[in-house]
MIPA-419876 format. One record per residue (C-alpha): residue in one letter; chain; y, z, x. Coordinates in pm, whole numbers, plus 50000, padded with zeros to 5 digits. Example, Ala and Ser with C-alpha at 12.3 -4.5 7.8 and 13.67 -1.06 7.14 Angstrom:
BEGIN
ATOM   res   chain      yy      zz      xx
ATOM     a       A   49550   50780   51230
ATOM     s       A   49894   50714   51367
END
This chain:
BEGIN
ATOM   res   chain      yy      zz      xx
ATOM     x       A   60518   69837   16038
ATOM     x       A   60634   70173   16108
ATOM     x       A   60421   70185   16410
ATOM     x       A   60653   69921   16571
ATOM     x       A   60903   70225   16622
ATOM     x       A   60665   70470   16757
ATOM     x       A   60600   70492   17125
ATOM     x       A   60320   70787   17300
ATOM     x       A   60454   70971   17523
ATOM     x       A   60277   70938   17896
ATOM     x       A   60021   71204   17956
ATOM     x       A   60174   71327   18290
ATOM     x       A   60520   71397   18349
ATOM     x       A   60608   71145   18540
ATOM     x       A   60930   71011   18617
ATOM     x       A   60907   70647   18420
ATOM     x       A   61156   70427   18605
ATOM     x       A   61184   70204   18234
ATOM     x       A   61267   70486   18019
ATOM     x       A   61495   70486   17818
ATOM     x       A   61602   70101   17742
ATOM     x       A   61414   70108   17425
ATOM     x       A   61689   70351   17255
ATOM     x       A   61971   70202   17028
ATOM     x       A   62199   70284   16784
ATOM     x       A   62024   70278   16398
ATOM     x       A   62362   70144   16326
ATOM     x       A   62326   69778   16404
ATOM     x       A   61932   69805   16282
ATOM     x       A   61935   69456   16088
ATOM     x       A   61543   69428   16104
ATOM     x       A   61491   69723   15894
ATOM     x       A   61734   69742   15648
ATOM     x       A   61483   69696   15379
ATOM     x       A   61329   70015   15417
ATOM     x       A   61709   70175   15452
ATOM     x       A   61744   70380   15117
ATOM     x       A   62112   70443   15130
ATOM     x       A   62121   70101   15235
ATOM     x       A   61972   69950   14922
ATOM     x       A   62118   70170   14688
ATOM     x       A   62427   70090   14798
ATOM     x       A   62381   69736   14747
ATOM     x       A   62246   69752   14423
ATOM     x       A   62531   69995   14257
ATOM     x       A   62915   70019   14334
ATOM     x       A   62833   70304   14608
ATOM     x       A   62942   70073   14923
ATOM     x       A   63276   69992   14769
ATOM     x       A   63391   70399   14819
ATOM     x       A   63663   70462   15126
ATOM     x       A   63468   70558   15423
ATOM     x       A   63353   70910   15488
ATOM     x       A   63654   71119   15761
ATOM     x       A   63506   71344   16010
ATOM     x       A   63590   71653   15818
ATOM     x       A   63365   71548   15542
ATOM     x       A   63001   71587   15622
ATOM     x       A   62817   71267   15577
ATOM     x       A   62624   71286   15211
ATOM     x       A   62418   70950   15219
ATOM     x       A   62054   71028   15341
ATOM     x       A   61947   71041   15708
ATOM     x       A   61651   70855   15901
ATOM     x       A   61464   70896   16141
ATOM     x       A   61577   70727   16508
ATOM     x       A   61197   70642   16722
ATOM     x       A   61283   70832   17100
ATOM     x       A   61084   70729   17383
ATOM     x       A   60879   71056   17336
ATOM     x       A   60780   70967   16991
ATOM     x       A   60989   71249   16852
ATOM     x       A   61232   71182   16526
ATOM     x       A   61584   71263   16553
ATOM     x       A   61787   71257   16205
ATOM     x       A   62124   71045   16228
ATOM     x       A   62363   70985   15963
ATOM     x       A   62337   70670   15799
ATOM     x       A   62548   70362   15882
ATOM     x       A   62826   70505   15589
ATOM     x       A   62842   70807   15799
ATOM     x       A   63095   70832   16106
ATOM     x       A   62996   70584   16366
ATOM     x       A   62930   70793   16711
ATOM     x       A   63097   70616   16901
ATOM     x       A   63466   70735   17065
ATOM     x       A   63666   70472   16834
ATOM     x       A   64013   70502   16641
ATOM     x       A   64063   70641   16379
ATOM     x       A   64408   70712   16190
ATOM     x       A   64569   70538   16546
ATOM     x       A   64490   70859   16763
ATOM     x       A   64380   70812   17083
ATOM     x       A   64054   71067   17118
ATOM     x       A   64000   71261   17402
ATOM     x       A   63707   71265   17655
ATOM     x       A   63624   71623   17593
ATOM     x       A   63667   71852   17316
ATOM     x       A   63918   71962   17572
ATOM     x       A   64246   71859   17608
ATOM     x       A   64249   71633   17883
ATOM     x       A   64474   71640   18193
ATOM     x       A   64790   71415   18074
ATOM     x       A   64693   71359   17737
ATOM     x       A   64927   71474   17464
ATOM     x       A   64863   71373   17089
ATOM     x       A   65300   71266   17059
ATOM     x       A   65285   71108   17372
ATOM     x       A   64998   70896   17386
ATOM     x       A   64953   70806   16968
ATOM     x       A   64857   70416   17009
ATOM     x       A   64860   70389   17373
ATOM     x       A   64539   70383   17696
ATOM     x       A   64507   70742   17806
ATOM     x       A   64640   70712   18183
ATOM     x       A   64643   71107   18343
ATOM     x       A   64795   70911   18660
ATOM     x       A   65090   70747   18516
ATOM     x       A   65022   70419   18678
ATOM     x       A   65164   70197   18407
ATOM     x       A   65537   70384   18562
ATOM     x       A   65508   70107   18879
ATOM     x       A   65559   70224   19210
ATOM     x       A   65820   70472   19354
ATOM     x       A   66159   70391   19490
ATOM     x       A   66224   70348   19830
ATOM     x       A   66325   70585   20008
ATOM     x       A   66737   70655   20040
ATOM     x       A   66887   70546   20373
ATOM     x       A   67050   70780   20578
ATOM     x       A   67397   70785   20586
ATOM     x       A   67583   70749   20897
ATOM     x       A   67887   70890   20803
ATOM     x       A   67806   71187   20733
ATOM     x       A   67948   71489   20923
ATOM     x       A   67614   71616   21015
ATOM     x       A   67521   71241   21207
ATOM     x       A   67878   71240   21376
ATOM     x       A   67808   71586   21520
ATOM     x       A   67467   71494   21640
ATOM     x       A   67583   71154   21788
ATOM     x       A   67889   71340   21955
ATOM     x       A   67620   71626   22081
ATOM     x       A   67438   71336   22221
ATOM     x       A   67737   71203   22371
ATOM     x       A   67808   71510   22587
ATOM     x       A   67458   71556   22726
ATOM     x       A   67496   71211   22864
ATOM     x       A   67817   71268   23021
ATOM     x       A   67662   71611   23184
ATOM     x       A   67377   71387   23339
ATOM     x       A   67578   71125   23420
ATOM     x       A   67796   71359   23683
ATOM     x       A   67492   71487   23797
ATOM     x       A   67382   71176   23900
ATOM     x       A   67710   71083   24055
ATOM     x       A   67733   71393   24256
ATOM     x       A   67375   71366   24408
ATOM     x       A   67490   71002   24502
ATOM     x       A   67825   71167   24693
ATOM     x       A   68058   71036   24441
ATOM     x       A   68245   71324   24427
ATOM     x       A   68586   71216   24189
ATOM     x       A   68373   71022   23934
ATOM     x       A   68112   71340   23894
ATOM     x       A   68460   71525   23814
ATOM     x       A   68567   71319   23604
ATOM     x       A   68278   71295   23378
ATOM     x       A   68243   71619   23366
ATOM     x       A   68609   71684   23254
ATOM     x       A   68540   71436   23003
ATOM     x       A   68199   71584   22858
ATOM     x       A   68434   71936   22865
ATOM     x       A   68680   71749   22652
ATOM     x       A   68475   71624   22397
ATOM     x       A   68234   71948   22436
ATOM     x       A   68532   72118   22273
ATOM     x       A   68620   71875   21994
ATOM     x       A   68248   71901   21892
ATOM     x       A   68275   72308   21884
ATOM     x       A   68583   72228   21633
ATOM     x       A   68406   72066   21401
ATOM     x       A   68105   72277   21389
ATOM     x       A   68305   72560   21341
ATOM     x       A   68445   72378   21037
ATOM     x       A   68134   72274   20844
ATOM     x       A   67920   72594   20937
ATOM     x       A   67937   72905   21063
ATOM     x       A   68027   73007   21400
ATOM     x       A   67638   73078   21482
ATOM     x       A   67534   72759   21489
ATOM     x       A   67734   72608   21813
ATOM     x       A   67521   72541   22047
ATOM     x       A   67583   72756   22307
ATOM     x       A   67317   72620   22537
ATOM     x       A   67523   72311   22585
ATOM     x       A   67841   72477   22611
ATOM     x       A   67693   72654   22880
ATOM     x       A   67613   72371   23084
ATOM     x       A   67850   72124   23025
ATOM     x       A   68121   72453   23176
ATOM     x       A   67879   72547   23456
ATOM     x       A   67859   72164   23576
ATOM     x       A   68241   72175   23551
ATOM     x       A   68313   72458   23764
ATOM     x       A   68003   72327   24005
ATOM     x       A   68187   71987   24065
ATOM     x       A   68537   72193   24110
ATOM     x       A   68397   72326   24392
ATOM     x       A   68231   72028   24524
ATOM     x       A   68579   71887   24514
ATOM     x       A   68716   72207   24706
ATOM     x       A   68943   72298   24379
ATOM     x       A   68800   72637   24435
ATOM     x       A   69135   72793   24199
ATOM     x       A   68969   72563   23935
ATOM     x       A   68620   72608   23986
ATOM     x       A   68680   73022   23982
ATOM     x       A   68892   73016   23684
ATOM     x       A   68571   72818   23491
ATOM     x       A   68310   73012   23633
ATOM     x       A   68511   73317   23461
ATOM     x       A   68507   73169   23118
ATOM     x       A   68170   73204   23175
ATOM     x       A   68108   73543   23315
ATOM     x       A   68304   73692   23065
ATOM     x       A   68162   73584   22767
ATOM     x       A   67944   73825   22674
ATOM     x       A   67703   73512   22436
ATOM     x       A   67603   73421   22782
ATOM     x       A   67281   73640   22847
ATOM     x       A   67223   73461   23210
ATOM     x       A   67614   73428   23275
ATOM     x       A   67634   73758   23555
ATOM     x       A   67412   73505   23783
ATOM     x       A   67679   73295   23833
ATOM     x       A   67888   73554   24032
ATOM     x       A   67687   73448   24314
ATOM     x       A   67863   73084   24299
ATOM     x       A   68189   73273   24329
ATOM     x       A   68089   73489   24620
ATOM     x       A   67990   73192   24792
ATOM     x       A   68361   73011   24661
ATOM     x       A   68505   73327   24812
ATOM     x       A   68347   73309   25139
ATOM     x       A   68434   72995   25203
ATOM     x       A   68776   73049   25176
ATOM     x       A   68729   73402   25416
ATOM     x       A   68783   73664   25169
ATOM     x       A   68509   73808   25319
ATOM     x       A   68589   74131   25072
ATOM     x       A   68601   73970   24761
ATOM     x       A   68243   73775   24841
ATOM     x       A   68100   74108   24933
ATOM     x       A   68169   74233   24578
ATOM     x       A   68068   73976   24353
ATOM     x       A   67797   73881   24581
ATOM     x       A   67682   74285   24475
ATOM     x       A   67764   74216   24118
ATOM     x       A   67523   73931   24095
ATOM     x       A   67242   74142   24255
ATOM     x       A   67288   74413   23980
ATOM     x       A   67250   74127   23716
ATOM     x       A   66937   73979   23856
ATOM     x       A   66595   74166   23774
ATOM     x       A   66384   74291   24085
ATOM     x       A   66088   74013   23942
ATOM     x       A   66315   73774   24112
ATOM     x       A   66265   73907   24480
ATOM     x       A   66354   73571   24634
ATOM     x       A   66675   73542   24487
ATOM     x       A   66743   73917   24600
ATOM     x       A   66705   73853   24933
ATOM     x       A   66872   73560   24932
ATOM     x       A   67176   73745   24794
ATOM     x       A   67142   74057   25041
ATOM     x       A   67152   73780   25321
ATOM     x       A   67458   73665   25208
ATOM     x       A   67607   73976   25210
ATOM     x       A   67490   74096   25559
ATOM     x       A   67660   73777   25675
ATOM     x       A   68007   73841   25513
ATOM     x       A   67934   74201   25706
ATOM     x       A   67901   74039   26002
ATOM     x       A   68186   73863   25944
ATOM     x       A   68423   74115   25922
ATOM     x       A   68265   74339   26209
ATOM     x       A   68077   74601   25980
ATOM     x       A   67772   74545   26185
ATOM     x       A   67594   74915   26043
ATOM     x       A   67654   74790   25739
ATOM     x       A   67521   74457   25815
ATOM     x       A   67209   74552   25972
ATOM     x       A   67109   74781   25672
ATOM     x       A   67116   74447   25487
ATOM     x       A   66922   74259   25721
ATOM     x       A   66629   74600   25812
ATOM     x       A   66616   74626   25384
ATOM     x       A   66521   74217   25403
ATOM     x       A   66261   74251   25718
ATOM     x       A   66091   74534   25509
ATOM     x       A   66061   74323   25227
ATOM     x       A   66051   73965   25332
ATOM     x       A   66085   73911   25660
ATOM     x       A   66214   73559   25737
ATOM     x       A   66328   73424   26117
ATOM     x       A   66711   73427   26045
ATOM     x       A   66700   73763   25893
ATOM     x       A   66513   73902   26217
ATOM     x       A   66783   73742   26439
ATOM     x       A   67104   73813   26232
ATOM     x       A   66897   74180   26333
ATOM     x       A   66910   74184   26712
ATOM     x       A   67298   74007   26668
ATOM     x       A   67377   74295   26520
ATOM     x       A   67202   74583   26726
ATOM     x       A   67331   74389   27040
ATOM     x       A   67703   74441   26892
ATOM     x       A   67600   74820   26845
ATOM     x       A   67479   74848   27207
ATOM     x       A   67199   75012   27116
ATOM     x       A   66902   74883   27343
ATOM     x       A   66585   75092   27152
ATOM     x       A   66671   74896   26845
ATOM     x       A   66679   74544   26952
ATOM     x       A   66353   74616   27088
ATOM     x       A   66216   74711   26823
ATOM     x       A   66450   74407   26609
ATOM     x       A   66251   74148   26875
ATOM     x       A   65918   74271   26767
ATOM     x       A   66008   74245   26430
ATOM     x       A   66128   73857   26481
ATOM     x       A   65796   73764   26703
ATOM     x       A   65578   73913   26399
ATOM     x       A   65744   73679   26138
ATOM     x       A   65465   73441   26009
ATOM     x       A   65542   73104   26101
ATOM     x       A   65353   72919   25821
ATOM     x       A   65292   72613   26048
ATOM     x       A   64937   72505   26115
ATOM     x       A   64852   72465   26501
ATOM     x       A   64751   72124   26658
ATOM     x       A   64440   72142   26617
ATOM     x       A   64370   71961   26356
ATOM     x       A   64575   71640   26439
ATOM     x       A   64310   71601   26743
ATOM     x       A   64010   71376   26625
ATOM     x       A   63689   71588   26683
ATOM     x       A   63499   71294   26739
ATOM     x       A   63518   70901   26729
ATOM     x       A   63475   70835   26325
ATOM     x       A   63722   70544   26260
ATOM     x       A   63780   70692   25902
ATOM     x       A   63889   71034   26067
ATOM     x       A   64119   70858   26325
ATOM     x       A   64267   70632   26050
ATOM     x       A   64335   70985   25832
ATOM     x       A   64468   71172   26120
ATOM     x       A   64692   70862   26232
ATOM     x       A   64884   70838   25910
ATOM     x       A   64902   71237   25860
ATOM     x       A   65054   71290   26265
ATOM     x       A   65345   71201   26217
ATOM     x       A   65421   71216   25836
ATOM     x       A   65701   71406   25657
ATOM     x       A   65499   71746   25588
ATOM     x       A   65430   71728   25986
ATOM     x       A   65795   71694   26056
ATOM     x       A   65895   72022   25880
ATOM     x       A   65657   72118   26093
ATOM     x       A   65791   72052   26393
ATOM     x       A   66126   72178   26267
ATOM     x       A   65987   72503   26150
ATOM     x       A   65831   72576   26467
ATOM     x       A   66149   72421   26685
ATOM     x       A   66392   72662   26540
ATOM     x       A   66125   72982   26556
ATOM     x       A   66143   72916   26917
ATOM     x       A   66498   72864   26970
ATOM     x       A   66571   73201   26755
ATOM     x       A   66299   73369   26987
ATOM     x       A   66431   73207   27331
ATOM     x       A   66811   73287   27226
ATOM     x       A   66699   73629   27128
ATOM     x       A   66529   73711   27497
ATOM     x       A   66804   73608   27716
ATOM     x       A   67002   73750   27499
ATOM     x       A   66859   74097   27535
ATOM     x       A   66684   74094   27851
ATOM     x       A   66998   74155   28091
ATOM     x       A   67064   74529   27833
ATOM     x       A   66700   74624   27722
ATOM     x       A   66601   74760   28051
ATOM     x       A   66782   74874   28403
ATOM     x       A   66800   74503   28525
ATOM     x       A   66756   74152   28358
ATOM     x       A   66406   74090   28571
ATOM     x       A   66247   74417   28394
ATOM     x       A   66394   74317   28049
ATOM     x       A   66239   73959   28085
ATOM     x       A   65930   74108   28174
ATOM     x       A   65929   74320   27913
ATOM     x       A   66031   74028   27654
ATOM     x       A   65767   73802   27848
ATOM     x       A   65520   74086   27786
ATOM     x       A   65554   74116   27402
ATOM     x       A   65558   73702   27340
ATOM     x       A   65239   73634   27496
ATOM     x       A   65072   73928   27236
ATOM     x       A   65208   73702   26970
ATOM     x       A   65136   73385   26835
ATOM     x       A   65409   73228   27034
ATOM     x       A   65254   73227   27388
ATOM     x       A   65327   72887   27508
ATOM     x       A   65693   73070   27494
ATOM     x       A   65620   73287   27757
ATOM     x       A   65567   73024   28022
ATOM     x       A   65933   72906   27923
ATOM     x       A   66030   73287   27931
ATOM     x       A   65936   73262   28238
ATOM     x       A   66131   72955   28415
ATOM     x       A   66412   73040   28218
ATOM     x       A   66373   73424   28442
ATOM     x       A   66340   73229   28725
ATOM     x       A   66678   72979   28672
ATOM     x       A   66840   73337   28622
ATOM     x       A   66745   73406   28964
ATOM     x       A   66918   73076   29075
ATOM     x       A   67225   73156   28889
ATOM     x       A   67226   73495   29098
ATOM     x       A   67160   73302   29439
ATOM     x       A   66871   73561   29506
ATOM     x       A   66660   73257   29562
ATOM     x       A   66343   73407   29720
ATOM     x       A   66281   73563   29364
ATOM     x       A   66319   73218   29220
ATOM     x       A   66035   73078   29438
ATOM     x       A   65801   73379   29366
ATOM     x       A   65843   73324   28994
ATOM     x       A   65834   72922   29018
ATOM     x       A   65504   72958   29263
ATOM     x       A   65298   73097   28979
ATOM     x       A   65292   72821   28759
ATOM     x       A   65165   72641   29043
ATOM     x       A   64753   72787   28949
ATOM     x       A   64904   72702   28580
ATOM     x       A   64771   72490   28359
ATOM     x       A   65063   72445   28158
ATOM     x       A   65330   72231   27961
ATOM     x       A   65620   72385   28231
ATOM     x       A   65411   72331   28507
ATOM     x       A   65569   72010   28608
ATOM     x       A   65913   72188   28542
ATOM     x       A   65849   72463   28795
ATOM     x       A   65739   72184   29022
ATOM     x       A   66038   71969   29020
ATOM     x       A   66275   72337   29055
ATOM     x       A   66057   72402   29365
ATOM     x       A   66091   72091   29509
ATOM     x       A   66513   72087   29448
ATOM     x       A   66456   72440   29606
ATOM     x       A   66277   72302   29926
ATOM     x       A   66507   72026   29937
ATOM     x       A   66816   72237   29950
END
């Protein structure tokens, strides 16, 4: 009967899927009680009626063997012994490991489930609701406010309602200030916002001047200027050179217009020569034409732009002096236009697709600034020859020449053809009509856009 508990171990070591369920605790061996000595001596003396054995004393009843699936014999104490299992004893909750665990105190957790989470506490509390009335929301709904206000006289002033954009921006000024107060009162003076201060006086002072309250619109742009928390605020001197040329004081504009190009950095060269335009005007204005055309030969160096080159000549033709407004002309024809040629609004060939395309494209809004690009290069370049043809040379007919010569080496040719009638209408003007038909006959070999001009002048001229 011993046998029953024996079982041989496999001869390779295998992996046995089934090993294993054959082990049990001794403790609740029934079947084999009878062969239990502690077991039997304790029932036939008094030695099961002692209090049970602690786990400080070592178990003193005898041990047996326990059958493992390898046929080996591990000793256990007996069923008097302490049971192996993690029950309580004295009330105390005993830990997983001999370790305490995470969460497990003996005080805290004497008679209770060991819970490391503390998810018998329920769930958390909502969250608190923020509180409207407090000084920090009123700010930031009053900050919110203003912004609004600033974009809503925006939008009025782009639509031409000029009084309401004022108004709304007086209003966003108004309440701009009462929010400054009561920052200043719950923090520290740092902490304005100067960003919107900025704006909400710079849209002030721009809708002054939209409303021709220049006195206003100067006194606000000098809040600005002279605060010194305003990095950017030295720019603005150009809006009052502009206030101040409007109203004439040609002086005045001069300066701050030279102010404002000390503030701005030379990485801005557009806004540069926007300024030094502005001041070469208010030159003009007041008859400093040396001065003037500095401005404008410092722009044509740099950037050379159509008004620029003809604000040039205007100037040179004040001085009288003929060598430069050559050389001013030359300057003016070699100003890129930027405008693509026809070319490419002529179908190639008779693809429905490509007609379709060029169709919507010929006459589309890109193609109109086009046309006005290249209608005011040629009415700068046609006001600047007659201009300067009469004084460039010893007579008008050598001067046109000479201005007919350099247009056809540019990319303005077609202009020299109306050069050309427009030298021969000078003739008219004159009465020296013999050197009107000369000029008028050579169109007639021509193939030109004037060519039906210089007929119909010929034929008034045979008629008369």
């Amino acid at each position: 009967k011993m046998m029953q508990n024996v079982h041989l171990a496999p001869e390779a070591d295998e992996d046995d899927l089934y090993s294993g369920y054959n082990d049990y605790n001794p403790t609740f061996d029934t079947e084999d009680l009878e062969n239990d000595v502690a077991f039997q001596q304790a029932a036939r003396t008094s030695h099961g009626r002692r209090p049970p054995v602690t786990a400080k004393i070592p178990g003193t009843s005898a041990s047996r063997p326990l059958a493992t699936g390898f046929g080996s014999k591990a000793t256990l104490t007996s069923s008097m012994g302490r049971p192996m299992t993690g029950a309580i004893q004295d009330a105390v909750a005993r830990p997983m490991t001999a370790v305490h665990a995470a969460g497990y105190t003996k005080a805290s957790m004497r008679g209770s489930s060991f819970d490391p989470f503390g998810q018998a506490r329920g769930p958390a509390p909502p969250l608190e609701m923020k509180n409207s009335d407090s000084s920090e929301e009123k700010i930031r709904q009053l900050e919110k406010k203003v912004n609004e206000l600033v974009e809503e006289s925006c939008i009025a002033n782009s639509c031409g309602d000029l009084k309401l954009a004022l108004e709304k921006a007086k209003e966003a000024g108004r309440k701009e200030r009462v929010l400054v107060r009561q920052r200043e009162q719950i923090a520290t003076p740092e902490n304005v916002n100067l960003d919107l201060t900025y704006s909400v006086l710079f849209n002030l002072a721009s809708q002054y001047a939209a409303n021709e309250m220049y006195a206003e619109a100067l006194n606000t742009y000098q809040v600005i200027v002279k605060n010194k928390m305003f990095s950017n605020g030295g720019r603005l001197k150009v809006n009052m050179g502009n206030i101040y040329l409007k109203q004439r004081n040609y002086s005045k504009a001069i300066k701050f217009y030279r102010m404002a190009l000390d503030q701005i950095p030379s990485v801005h060269k557009e806004m540069r020569i926007k300024i030094m335009q502005n001041i070469g005007v208010a030159f003009i204005k007041t008859g400093q034409y040396i001065d003037a055309s500095s401005s404008f030969e410092h722009i044509m160096s740099m950037s050379p732009n159509l008004k620029a080159g003809f604000n040039l000549i205007l100037c040179y033709f004040a001085l009288g002096n003929s060598e430069q407004m050559k050389k001013a002309f030359q300057k003016l024809i070699q100003v890129p236009l930027e405008v693509d040629y026809d070319d490419k609004y002529i179908s190639p060939n008779d693809d429905p697709h490509t007609n379709l395309l060029i169709e919507a494209i010929k006459n589309d809004s890109l193609r109109q600034i086009e046309r006005e690009r290249k209608s005011m290069a040629e009415e700068y370049i046609m006001t600047a020859a007659k201009l300067i043809a009469p004084v460039i040379e010893t007579s008008f007919a050598v001067g046109y020449d000479w201005c007919v010569e350099v247009v056809k080496a540019s990319q303005y040719v077609e202009l020299a053809n109306d050069l050309e009638i427009n030298k021969a209408t000078t003739y008219l003007r004159q009465q020296d009509f013999n050197q009107a038909l000369e000029t008028l006959k050579t169109f007639e070999k021509r193939d030109s856009r004037v060519k039906s001009a210089a007929a119909t002048n010929l034929s008034f001229l045979y008629y008369l």
